[in-house]
C-alpha positions as CSV (number, residue, x, y, z in Angstrom):
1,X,142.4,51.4,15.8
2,X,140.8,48.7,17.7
3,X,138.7,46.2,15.6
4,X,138.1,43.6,17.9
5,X,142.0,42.4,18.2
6,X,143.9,41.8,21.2
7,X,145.5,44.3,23.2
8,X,149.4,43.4,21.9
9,X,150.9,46.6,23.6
10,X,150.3,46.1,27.2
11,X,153.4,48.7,28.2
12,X,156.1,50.6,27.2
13,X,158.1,49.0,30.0
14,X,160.7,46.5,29.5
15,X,163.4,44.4,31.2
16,X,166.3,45.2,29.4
17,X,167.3,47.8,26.7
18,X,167.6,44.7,24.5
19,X,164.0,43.6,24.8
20,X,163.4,47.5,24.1
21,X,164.9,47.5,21.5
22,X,163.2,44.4,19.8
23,X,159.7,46.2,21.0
24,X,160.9,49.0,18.8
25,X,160.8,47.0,15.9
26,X,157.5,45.5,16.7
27,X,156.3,48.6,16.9
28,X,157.4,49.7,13.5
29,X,156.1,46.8,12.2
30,X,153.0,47.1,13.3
31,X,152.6,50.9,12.1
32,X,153.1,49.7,8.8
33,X,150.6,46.9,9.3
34,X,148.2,49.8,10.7
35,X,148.7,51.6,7.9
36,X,148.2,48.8,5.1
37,X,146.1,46.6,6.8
38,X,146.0,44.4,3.6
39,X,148.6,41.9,4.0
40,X,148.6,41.1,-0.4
41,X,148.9,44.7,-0.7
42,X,151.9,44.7,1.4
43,X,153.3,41.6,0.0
44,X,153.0,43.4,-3.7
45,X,154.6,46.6,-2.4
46,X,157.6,44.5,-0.9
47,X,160.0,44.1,-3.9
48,X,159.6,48.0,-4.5
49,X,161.8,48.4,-1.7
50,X,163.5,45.1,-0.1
51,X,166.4,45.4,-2.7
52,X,166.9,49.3,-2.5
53,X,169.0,50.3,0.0
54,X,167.8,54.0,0.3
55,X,164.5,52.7,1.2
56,X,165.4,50.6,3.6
57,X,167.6,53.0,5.6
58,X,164.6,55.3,5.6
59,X,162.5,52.7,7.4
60,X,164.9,51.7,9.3
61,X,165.0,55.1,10.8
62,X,161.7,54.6,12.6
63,X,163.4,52.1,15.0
64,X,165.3,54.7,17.0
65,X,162.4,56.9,17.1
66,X,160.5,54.3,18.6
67,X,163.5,52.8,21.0
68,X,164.1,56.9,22.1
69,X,160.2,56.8,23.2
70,X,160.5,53.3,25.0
71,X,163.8,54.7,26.5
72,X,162.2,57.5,28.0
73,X,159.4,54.9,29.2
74,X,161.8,52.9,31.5
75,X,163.8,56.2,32.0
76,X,166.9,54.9,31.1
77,X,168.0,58.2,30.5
78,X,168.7,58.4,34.3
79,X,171.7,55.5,34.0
């Protein structure tokens, strides 16, 4: 989805696992704002889940998946 916005994902690569890490949650972040590109809409959905912890362990989970894919990017793997 490209609408004109800057390129915010030059690489998968980082400098440290920690740095991938935090790019893991940028990257969730942004697939939610891909998905609901409406920031009131998100702002409304918000109190559905910020106080139920069931929910936010289930979006938490997309983290990982993204930090295994940035992982296998800078082939940490390897040691």
């Amino acid at each position: 989805m490209t609408d004109g916005q800057d390129t915010w994902l030059p690489s998968l690569v980082t400098p440290t696992p920690q740095a991938g890490f935090e790019l893991a949650i940028k990257l969730a972040r942004m697939g939610v704002k891909y998905t609901q590109p409406s920031d009131a809409v998100r702002k409304e959905l918000r109190p559905a889940y910020d106080r139920d912890a069931e929910a936010l362990i289930a979006s938490s989970h997309v983290i990982p998946v993204h930090f295994q894919t940035i992982a296998a990017a800078n082939s940490w793997w390897r040691g």
